[in-house]
C-alpha positions in Angstrom: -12.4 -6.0 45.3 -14.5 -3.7 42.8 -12.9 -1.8 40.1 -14.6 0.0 37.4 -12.9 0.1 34.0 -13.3 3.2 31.9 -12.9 3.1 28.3 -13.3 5.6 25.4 -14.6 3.3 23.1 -14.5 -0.5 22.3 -13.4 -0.4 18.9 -11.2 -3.1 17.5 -8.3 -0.4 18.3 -4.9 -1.0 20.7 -5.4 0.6 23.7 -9.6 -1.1 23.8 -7.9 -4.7 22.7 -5.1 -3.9 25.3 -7.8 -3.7 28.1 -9.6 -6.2 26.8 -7.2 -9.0 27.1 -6.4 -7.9 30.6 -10.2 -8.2 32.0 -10.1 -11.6 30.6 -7.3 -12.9 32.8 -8.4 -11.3 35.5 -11.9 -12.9 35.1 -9.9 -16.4 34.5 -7.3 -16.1 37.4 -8.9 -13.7 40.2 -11.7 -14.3 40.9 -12.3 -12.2 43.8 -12.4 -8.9 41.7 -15.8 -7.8 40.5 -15.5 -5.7 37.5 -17.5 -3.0 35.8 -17.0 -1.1 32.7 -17.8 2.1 31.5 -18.2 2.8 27.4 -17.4 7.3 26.9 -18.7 5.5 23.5 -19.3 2.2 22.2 -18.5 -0.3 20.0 -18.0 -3.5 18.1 -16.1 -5.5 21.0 -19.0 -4.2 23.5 -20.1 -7.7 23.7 -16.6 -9.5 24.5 -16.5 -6.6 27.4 -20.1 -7.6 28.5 -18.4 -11.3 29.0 -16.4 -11.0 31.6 -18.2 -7.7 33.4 -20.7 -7.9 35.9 -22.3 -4.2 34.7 -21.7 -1.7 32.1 -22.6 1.8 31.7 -22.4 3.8 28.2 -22.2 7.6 28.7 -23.0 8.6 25.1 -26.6 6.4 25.4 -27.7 7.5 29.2 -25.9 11.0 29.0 -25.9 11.9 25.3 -22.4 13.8 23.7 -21.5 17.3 23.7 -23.8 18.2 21.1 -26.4 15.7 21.5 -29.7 17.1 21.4 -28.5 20.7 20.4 -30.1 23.1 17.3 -27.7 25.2 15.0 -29.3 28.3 15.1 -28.1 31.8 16.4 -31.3 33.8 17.1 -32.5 34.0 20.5 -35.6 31.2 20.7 -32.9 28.5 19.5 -30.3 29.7 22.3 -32.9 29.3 25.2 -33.6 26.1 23.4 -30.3 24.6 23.5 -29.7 26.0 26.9 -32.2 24.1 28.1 -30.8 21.0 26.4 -27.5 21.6 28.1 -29.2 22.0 31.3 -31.3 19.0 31.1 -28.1 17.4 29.8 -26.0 18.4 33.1 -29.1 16.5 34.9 -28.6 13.5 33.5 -25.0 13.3 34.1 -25.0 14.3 37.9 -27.5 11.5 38.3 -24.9 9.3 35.8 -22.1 9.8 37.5 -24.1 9.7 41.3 -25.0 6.2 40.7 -22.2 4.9 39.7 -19.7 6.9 42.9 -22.9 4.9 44.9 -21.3 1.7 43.7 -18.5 1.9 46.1 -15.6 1.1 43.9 -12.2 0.5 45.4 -10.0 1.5 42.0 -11.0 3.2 39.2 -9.0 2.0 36.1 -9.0 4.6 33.3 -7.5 3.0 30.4 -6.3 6.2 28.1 -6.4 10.1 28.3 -9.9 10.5 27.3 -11.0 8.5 29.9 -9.5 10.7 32.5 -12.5 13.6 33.0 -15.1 11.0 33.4 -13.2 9.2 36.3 -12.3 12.4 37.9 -16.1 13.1 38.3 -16.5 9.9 39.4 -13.5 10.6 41.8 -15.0 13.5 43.2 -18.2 11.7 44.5 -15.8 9.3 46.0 -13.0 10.5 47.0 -11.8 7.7 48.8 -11.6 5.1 45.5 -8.1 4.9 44.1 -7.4 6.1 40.5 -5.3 4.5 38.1 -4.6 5.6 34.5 -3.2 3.5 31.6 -1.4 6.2 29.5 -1.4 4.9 25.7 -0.9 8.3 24.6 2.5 10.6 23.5 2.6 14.4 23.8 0.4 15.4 20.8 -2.5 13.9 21.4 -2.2 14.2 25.1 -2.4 18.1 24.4 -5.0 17.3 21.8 -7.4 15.7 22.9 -7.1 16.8 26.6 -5.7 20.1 26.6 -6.4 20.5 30.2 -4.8 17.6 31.7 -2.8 19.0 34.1 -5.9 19.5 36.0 -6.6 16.3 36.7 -2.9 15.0 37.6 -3.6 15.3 41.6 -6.3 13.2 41.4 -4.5 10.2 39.9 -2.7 7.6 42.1 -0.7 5.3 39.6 0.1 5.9 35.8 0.9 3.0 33.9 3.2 4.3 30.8 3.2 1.7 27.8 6.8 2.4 26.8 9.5 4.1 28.5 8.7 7.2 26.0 5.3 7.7 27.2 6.7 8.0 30.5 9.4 10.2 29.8 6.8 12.1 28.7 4.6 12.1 31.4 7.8 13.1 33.9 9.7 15.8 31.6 6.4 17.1 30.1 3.9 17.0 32.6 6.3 16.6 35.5 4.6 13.7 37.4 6.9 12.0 39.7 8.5 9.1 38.3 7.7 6.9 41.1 4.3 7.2 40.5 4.9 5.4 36.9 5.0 2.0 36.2 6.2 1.0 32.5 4.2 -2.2 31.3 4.3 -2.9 27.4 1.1 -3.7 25.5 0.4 -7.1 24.3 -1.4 -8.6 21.4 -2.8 -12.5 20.6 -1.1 -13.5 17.2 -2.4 -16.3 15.0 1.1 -17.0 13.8 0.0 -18.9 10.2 2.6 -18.8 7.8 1.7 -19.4 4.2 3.3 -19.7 0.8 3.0 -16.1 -0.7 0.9 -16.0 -4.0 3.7 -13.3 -5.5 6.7 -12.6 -5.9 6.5 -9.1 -5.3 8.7 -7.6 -2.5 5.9 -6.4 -0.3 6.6 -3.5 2.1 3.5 -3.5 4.5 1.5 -0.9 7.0 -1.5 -1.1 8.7 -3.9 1.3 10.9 -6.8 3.6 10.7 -4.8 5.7 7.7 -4.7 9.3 8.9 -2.1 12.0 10.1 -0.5 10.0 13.0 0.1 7.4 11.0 1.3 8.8 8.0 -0.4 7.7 5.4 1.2 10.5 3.5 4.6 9.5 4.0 3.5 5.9 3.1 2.8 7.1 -0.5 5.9 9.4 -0.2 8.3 6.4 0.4 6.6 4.3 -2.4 7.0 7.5 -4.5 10.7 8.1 -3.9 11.9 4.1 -4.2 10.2 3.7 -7.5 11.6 6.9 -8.7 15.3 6.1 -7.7 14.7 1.7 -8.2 12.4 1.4 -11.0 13.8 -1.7 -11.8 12.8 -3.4 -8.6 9.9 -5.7 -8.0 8.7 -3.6 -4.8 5.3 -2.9 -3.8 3.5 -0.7 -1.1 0.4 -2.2 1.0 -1.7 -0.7 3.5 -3.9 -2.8 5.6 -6.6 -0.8 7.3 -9.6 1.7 7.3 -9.3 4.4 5.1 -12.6 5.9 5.2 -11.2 9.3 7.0 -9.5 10.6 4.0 -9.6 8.0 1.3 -10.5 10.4 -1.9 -7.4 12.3 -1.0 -5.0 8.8 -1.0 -6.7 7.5 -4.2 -6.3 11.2 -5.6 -2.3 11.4 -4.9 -1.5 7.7 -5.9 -3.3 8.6 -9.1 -1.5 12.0 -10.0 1.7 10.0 -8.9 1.1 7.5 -11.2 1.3 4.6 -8.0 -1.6 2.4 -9.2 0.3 -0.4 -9.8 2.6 0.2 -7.1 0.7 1.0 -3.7 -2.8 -0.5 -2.6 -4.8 0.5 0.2 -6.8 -2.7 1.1 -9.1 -0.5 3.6 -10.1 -3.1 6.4 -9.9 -6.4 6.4 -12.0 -8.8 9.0 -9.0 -10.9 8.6 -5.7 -9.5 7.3 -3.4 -12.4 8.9 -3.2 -13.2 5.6 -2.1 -10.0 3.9 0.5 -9.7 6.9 2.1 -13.1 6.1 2.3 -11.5 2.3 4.8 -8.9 3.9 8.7 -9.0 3.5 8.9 -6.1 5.9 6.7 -4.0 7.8 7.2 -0.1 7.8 5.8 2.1 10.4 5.2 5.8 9.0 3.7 6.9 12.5 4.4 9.9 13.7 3.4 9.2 17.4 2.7 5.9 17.8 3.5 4.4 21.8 3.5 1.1 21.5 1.3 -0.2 18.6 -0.1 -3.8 18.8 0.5 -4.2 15.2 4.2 -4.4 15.4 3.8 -7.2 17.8 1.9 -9.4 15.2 4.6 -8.4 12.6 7.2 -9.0 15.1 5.8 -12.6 15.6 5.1 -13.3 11.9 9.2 -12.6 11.2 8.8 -9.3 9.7 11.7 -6.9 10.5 9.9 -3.0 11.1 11.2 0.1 10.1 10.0 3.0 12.0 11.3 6.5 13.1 13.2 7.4 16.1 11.1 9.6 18.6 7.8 8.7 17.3 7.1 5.3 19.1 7.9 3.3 21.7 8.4 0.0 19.5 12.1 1.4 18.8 13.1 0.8 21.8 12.8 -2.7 21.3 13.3 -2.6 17.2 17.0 -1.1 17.5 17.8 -3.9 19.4 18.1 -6.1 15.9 14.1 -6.3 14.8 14.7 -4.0 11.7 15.8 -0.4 11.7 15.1 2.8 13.5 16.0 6.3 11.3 15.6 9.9 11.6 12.2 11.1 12.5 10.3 12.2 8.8 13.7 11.0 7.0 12.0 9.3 4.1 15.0 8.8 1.7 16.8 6.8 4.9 13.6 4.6 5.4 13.3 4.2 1.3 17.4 3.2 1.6 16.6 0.6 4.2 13.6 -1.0 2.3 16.1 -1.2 -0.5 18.8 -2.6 1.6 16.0 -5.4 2.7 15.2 -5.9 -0.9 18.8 -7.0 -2.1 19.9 -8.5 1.0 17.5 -11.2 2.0 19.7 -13.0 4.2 19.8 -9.5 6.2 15.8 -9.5 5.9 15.8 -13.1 7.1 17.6 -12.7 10.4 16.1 -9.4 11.2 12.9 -10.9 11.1 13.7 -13.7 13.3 15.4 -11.2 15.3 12.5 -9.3 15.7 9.9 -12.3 16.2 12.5 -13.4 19.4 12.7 -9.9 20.9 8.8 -9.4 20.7 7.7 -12.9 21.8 6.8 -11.8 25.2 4.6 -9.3 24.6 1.3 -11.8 24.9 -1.4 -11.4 27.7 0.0 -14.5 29.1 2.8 -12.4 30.2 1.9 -8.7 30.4 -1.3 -9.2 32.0 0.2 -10.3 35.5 2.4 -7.0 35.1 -0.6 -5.0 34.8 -2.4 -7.2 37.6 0.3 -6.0 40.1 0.2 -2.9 39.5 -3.4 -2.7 40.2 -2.4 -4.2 43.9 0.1 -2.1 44.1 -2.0 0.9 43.6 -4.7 -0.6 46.0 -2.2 -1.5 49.1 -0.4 2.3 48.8 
């Protein structure tokens, strides 16, 4: 069995780390699969992919991006110019996307949205090879980043949703026949370390690439509002993660709120077990989130999670005890629960254990034979 993996990127991200972990069991426990990846871009964990693939391809190297090559001028000599850089550009990925339909793959495995286009060219060399699509992706950035999906629905055999919300989307939004979907959960590996903390700070806690989907904004907005009504409580605001997109905005609006000594954005750490294990609760601000690894690490590490209803797939498994689901955007009830945590610690304490129990299958041990049937399954249709 061949199957060629498409990836956007291979950054240290969900949906990459999500794939990741799935080619290494298959390379551990079937051995009869031959597996290929392709990079849209590439990345720091290009090298753990490389381990356990027999060939890669990187589309932004051999093909070159969108713009790659192109001059920003308007006058007539520069548009021949960069139509002949397009041209010369559509060359090189025919011949691309030729050699790699020449491979004779049984499945294509396109692991998010933005993988799609690339395996539908693919697809359209070969039409016989199967197409399978991981969805890690809600409504907003479906339409986002590939407006024209609906396009490309026919040609996909199997969608893998990783929460029931992502496939309720993909049925009542993009009406794709539910049988087609499979739901499988992400995963994540935790090193599960607990240490003494060095403070005794309450610590509310968030982590991601800071930006609009995962509201950074209303991070600082929650910090704002539950030092304005609870001065008088020891409670603190940290963010794990890069903040390189907008971080002279964040260090502007903690400064004019006068937050300096209450919030800290760490930006990224090569290690931040530690600062999680520093948490007393972990708050999601996402707006659309599916099924964010993160909250699996918290889980594990005790750490009840507040998120909003709507906006990930985590609450389905949250409201179940793990912490609290509230109204989507409803930062006074998400500041209430913090404060709720904060003066009733045996509440805190169960929660989190709560939490850890209800998220302790979510490892590859587990979720990787899920996805590994599905692949069959897709294969023997």
């Amino acid at each position: 069995m061949k199957i060629l993996f498409i990836i956007h990127d291979a950054s240290r991200s969900g949906a990459p780390l999500v794939l990741l972990y799935l080619m290494r069991w298959l390379h551990k426990n079937k051995k009869d699969i031959k597996m290929d990846v392709l990079f849209v871009r590439g990345g720091v964990l290009e090298k753990e992919f490389k381990e356990v693939s027999n060939s890669t391809y990187n589309y932004s190297k051999q093909v070159g991006t969108i713009d790659n090559g192109t001059i920003k001028r308007t006058n007539i000599f520069y548009r021949v110019i960069n139509k002949i850089i397009r041209r010369q550009k559509r060359v090189r990925e025919t011949q691309f996307y030729s050699k790699i339909a020449s491979k004779n793959y049984d499945l294509i495995y396109a692991n998010t949205i933005v993988s799609v286009p690339y395996g539908t060219a693919i697809k359209a060399l070969a039409p016989n090879v199967k197409f399978l699509l991981h969805v890690h992706e809600l409504q907003t950035i479906i339409t986002t980043l590939l407006p024209d999906f609906k396009k490309h629905i026919p040609n996909i055999d199997k969608f893998i949703a990783v929460s029931n919300q992502v496939a309720n989307n993909l049925t009542y939004k993009w009406r794709i026949n539910e049988e087609l979907i499979d739901v499988v959960y992400a995963c994540a590996e935790v090193n599960i370390e607990p240490h003494k903390k060095e403070s005794d700070d309450f610590i509310v806690g968030a982590s991601g690439l800071s930006y609009w989907r995962k509201g950074n904004d209303v991070f600082i907005q929650v910090a704002r509002y539950v030092t304005k009504l609870y001065p008088d409580h020891n409670i603190k605001f940290k963010w794990v993660g890069n903040e390189f997109l907008d971080k002279p905005i964040i260090e502007s609006d903690i400064e004019k709120l006068g937050l300096q000594n209450i919030v800290e954005f760490t930006g990224e750490l090569s290690s931040p077990n530690k600062a999680y294990n520093d948490f007393d609760v972990f708050l999601m601000t996402s707006r659309e989130d599916p099924f964010p690894l993160v909250c699996i690490e918290l889980a594990m590490l005790s750490k009840p999670i507040i998120c909003f209803e709507n906006a990930s797939g985590s609450a389905e498994v949250i409201k179940k005890g793990g912490g609290f689901v509230v109204p989507y955007l409803d930062i006074e009830s998400m500041s209430e629960k913090i404060v709720y945590y904060y003066k009733n610690r045996d509440k805190l304490k169960e929660h989190g254990e709560n939490a850890s129990a209800l998220f302790a299958s979510f490892t590859p041990e587990n979720i990787c034979p899920q996805l590994a049937d599905v692949i069959h399954k897709t294969l023997s249709k």
